[in-house]
ROBAZA-539382 format. One record per residue (C-alpha): x, y, z. Coordinates in nm, 3 decimals. Each point is the difference from the previous one (the first is absolute). Layout:
N
VOPA        px        py        pz
VOPA         X         Y         Z
...
//
This chain:
347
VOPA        px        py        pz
VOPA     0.000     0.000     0.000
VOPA     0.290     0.246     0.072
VOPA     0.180    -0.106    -0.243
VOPA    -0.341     0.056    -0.243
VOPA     0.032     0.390     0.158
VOPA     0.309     0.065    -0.060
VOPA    -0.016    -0.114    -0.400
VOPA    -0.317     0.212     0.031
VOPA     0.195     0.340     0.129
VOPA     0.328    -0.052    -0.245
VOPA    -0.302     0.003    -0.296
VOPA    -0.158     0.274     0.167
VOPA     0.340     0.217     0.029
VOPA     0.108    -0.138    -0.370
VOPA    -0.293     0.158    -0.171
VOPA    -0.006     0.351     0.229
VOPA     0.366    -0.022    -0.122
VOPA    -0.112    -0.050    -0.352
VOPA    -0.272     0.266    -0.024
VOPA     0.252     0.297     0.207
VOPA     0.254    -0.137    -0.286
VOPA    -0.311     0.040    -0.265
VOPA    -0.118     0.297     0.109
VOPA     0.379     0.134    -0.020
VOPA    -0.024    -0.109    -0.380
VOPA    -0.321     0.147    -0.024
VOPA     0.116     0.375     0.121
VOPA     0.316    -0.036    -0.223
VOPA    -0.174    -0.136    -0.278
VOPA    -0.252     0.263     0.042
VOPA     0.224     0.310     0.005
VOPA     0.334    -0.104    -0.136
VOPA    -0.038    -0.286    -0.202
VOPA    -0.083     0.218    -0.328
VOPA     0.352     0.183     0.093
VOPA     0.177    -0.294     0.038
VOPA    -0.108    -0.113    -0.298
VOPA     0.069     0.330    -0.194
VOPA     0.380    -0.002     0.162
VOPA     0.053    -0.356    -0.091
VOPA    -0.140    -0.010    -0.341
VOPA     0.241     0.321    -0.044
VOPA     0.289    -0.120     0.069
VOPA     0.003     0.185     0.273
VOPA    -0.028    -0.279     0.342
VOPA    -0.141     0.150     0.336
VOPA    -0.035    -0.258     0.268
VOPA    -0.357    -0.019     0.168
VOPA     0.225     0.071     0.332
VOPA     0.126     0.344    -0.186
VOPA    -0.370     0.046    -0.088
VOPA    -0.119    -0.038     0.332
VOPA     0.300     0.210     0.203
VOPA    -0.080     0.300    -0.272
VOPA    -0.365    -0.023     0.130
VOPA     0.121    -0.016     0.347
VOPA     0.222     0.303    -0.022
VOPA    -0.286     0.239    -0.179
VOPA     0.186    -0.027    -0.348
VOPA    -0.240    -0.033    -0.273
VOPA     0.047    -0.323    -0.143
VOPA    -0.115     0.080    -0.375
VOPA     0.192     0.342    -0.050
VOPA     0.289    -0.176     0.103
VOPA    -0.045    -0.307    -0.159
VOPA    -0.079     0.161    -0.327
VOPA     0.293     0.234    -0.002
VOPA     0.256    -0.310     0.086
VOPA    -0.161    -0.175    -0.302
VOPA     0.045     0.293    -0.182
VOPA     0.384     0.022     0.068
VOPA     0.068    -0.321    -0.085
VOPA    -0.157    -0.022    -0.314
VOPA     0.208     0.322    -0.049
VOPA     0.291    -0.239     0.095
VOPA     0.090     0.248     0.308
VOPA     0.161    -0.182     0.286
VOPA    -0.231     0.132     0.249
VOPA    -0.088    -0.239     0.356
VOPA    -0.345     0.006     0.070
VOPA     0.135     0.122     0.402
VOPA     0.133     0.310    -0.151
VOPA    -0.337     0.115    -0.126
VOPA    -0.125    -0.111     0.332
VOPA     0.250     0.227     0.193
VOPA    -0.010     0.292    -0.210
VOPA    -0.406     0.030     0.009
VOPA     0.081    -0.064     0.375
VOPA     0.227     0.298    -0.048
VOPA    -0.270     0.237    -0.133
VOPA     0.071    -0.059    -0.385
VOPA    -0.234     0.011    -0.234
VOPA     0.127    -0.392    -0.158
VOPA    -0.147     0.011    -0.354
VOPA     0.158     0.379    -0.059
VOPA     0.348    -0.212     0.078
VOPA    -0.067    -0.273    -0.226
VOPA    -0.128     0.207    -0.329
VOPA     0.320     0.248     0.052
VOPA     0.249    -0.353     0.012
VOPA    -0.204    -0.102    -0.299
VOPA     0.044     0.347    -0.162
VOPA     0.390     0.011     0.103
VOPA     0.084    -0.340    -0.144
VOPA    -0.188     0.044    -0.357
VOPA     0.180     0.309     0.013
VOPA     0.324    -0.168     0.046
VOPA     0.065     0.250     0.341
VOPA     0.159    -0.188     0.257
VOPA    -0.246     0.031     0.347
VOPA     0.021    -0.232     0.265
VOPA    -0.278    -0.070     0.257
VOPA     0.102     0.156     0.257
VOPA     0.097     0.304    -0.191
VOPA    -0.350     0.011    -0.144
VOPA    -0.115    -0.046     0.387
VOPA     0.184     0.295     0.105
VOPA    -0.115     0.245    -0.290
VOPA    -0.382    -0.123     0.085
VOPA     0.047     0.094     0.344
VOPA     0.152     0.312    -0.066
VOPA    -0.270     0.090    -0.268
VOPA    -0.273    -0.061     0.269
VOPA    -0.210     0.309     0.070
VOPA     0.166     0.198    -0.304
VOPA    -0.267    -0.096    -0.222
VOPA     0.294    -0.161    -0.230
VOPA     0.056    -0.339    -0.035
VOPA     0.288    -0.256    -0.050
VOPA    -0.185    -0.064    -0.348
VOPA     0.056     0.363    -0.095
VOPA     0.399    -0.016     0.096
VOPA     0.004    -0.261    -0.222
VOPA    -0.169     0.119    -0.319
VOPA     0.191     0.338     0.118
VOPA     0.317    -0.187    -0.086
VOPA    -0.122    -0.182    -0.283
VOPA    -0.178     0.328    -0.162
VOPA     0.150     0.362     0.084
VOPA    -0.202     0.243     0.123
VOPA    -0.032     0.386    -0.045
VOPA     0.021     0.219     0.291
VOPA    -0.087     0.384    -0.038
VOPA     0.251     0.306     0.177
VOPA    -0.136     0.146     0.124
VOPA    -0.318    -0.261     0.124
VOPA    -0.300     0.169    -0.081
VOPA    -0.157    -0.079     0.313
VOPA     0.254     0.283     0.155
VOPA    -0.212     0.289    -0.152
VOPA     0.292     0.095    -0.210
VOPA     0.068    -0.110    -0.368
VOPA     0.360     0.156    -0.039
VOPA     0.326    -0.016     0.149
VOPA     0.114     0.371     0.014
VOPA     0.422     0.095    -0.030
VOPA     0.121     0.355    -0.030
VOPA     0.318     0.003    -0.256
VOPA     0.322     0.212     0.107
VOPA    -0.178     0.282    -0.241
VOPA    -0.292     0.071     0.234
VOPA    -0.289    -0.234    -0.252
VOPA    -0.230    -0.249     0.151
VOPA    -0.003    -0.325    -0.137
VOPA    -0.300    -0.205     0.016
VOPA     0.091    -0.364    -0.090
VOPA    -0.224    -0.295     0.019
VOPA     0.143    -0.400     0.006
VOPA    -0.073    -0.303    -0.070
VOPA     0.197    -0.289     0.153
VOPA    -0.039    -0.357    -0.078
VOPA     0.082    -0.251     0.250
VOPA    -0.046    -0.380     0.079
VOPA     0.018    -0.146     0.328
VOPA     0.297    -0.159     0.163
VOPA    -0.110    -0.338     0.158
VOPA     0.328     0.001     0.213
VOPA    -0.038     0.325     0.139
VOPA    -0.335     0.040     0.026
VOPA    -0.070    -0.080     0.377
VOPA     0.159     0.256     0.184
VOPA     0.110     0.198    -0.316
VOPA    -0.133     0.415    -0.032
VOPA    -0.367     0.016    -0.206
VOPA    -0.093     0.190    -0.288
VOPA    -0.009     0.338     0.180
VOPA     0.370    -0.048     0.068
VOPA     0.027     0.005    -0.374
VOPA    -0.234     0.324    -0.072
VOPA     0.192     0.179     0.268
VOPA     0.341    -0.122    -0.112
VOPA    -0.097     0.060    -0.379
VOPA    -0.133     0.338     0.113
VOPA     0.333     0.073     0.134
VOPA     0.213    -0.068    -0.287
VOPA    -0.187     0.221    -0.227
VOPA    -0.024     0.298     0.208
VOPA     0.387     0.006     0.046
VOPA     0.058    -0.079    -0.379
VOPA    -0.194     0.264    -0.040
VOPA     0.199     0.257     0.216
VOPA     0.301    -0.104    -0.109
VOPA    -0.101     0.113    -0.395
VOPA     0.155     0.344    -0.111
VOPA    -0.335     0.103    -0.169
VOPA    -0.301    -0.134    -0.065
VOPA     0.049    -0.030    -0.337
VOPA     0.232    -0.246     0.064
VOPA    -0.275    -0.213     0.178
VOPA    -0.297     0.064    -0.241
VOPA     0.298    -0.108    -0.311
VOPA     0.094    -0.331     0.202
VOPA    -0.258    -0.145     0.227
VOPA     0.149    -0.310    -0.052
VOPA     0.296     0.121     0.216
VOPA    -0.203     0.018     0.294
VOPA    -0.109    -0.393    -0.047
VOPA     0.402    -0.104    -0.048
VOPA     0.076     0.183     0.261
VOPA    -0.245    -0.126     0.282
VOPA     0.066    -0.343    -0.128
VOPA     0.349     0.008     0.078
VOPA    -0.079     0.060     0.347
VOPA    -0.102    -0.335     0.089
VOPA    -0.309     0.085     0.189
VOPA    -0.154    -0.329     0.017
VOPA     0.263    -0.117     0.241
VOPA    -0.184    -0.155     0.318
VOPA    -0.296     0.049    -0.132
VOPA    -0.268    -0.300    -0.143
VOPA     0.015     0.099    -0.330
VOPA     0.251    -0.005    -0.334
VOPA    -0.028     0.340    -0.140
VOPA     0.009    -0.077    -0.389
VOPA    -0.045     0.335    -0.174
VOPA    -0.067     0.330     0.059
VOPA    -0.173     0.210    -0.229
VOPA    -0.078     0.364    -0.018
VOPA    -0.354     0.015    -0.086
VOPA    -0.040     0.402    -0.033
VOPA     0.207     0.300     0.027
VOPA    -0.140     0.346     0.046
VOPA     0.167     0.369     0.095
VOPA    -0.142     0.157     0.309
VOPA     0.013     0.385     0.147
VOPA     0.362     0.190     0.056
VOPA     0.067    -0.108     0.342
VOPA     0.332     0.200    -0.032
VOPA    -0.151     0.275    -0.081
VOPA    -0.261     0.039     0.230
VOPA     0.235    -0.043     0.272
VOPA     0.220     0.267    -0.125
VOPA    -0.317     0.231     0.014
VOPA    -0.075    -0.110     0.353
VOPA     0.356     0.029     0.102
VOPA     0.036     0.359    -0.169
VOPA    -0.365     0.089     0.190
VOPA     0.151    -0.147     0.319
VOPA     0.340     0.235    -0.044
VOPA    -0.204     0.266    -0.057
VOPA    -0.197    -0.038     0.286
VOPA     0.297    -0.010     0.207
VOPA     0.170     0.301    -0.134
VOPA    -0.350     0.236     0.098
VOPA     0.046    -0.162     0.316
VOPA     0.369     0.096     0.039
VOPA    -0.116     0.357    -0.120
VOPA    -0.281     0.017     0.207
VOPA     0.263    -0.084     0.330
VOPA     0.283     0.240    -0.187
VOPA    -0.345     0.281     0.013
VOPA    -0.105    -0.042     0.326
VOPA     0.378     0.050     0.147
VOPA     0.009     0.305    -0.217
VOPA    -0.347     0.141     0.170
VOPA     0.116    -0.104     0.342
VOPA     0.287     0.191    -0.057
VOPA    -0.171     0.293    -0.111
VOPA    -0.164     0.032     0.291
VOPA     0.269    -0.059     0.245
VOPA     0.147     0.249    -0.186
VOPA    -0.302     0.216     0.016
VOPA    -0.015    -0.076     0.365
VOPA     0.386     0.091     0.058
VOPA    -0.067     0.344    -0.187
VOPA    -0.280     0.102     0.228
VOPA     0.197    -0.100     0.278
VOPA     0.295     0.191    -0.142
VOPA    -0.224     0.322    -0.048
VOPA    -0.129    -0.049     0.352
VOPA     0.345     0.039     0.154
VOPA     0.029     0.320    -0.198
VOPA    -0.301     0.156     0.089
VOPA     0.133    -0.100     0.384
VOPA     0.330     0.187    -0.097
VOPA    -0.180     0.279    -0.171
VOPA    -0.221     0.069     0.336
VOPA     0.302    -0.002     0.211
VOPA     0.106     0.341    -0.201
VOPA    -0.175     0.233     0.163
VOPA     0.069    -0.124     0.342
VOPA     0.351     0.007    -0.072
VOPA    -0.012     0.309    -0.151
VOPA    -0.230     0.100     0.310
VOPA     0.277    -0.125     0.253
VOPA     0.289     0.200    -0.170
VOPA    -0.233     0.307     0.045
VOPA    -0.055    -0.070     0.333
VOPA     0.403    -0.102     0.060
VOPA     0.124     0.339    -0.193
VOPA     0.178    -0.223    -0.272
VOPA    -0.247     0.152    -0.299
VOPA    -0.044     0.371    -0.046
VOPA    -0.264     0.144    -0.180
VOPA     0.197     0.128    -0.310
VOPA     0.122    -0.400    -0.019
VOPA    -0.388    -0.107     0.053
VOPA    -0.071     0.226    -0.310
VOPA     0.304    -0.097    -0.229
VOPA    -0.138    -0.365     0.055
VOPA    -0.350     0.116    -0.095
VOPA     0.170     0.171    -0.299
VOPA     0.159    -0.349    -0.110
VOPA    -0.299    -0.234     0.030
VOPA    -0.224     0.255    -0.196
VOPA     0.278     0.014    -0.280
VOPA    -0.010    -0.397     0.013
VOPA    -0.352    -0.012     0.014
VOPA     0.006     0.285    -0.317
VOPA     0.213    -0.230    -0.209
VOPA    -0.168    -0.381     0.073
VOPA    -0.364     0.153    -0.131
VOPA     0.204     0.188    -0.300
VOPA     0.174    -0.344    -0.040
VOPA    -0.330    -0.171     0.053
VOPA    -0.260     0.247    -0.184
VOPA    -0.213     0.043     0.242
VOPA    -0.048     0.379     0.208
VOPA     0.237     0.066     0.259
VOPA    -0.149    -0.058     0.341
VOPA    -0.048     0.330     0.158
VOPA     0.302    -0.009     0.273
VOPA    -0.113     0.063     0.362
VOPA     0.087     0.321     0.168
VOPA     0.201     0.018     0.319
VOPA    -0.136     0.080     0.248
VOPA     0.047     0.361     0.152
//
């Protein structure tokens, strides 16, 4: 009888065995057995324990999947892990495959990992690793200045004083090998921007410039300015040339306006010494005349005193009288005017 229960129990556990092991197949068959398939018919093998690990780890099974078939029907030696780790990353996994896709047909050497890195760099930029590629593959144009900016010329004043207004055109293609961590497009603009405006400067005359555009592309190339920077500068081409205003000689004008101002200045200072000195001068002459009428008043007491004293007689009171009515007789005859009636002494 035991023994009866026992057999009975081992059947029992057998077939709960046999319908967890069932359902298992069930749940795979149900959501990965059409992958499976897909990979194995492909060429490309996933294991059912790959399948279910993806699942496990939140990776979505068919966008890998499909991209890892993808690569190897591209014949790129890609490992389905590495897709797993870079969407893991944050990478966007079929970007990564179509730009290794793009890069081989193109004969451009571009690793995985490379093509990792660029993705994650790109993230957020609204440029993608795909675009790097066909970048490199097919140059693009860039406008200096960028359009976007507000301004649609580069503006250089030659030795002579004349505005040049240039406008660019530079063709570039992206460097794969310095693209992550390499200076972006705006490095170029500015850079680009740069060279012209000091070609320009450097020209005698504008004539020069307006005769030769070309020399401002030769000579902005030669400067290298796509070192450290993503990009291969390819050409550089001068898309329009036009004359602006005399810079020179406006600011000649304002310079000759500005000396002018400061020479009324330094007259205006050199005319208000020249008043102030007037009327010190002014004010030392009425002081002056002051002190004489002082001495004039102490005449008669001096004259007065000798009176009193017995130094001045009366004949010498009247020969002085005599003298200042002869010297008052001569300044009006000198000065035209009637001769002030002289005052008589007294009796």
């Amino acid at each position: 009888m035991n023994t009866t229960l026992a057999h009975f129990g081992l059947a029992l556990y057998a077939l709960a065995l046999m319908g967890v092991i069932a359902l298992v197949l069930l749940i795979f068959i149900f959501n990965f057995f059409s992958i499976f398939i897909r990979a194995w018919v492909s060429g490309a093998y996933v294991g059912p324990v790959d399948l279910v690990a993806m699942r496990l780890r939140g990776v979505p099974v068919g966008l890998v999947v499909d991209n890892y078939i993808n690569a190897r029907k591209s014949g790129l030696d890609v490992a389905v892990d590495q897709l797993n780790v870079h969407y893991l990353a944050g990478g966007d996994v079929q970007m990564v495959v179509r730009a290794l896709i793009a890069a081989q047909k193109a004969s451009i050497h571009l690793d995985f990992d490379r093509a990792c890195a660029i993705d994650l760099a790109t993230k957020g930029t609204g440029k993608t690793v795909l675009d790097a590629v066909k970048t490199s593959v097919n140059p693009r144009v860039i406008d200096c200045p960028n359009p976007a900016s507000g301004r649609t010329t580069i503006d250089g004043v030659a030795k002579d004083g004349i505005v040049i207004k240039a406008k660019a055109r530079v063709t570039v293609r992206t460097n794969l090998d310095r693209f992550v961590g390499g200076a972006t497009e705006e490095t170029i603009i500015a850079r680009v921007g740069e060279g012209i405006v000091t070609t320009i400067g450097s020209a005698h005359s504008y004539k020069a410039v307006l005769e030769n555009p070309d020399r401002i592309s030769k000579t902005v190339l030669d400067k290298a300015l796509d070192a450290n920077t993503a990009f291969e500068i390819l050409s550089i081409d001068i898309a329009d040339v036009d004359v602006g205003e005399n810079v020179g000689a406006k600011l000649q004008a304002e310079q000759a306006e500005a000396n002018k101002l400061v020479a009324q200045a330094q007259a205006e200072v050199r005319r208000a010494t020249a008043v102030a000195l007037e009327q010190e001068m002014v004010a030392r002459t009425q002081e002056m005349r002051a002190r004489v009428v002082e001495a004039e008043s102490q005449v008669p007491l001096a004259v007065a005193d000798a009176f009193r004293s017995g130094n001045l007689g009366v004949m010498d009171y009247y020969r002085l009288r005599n003298i200042q009515a002869d010297s008052s007789m001569r300044e009006s005859i000198a000065s035209g005017a009637p001769a002030a009636s002289s005052p008589k002494p007294a009796s």
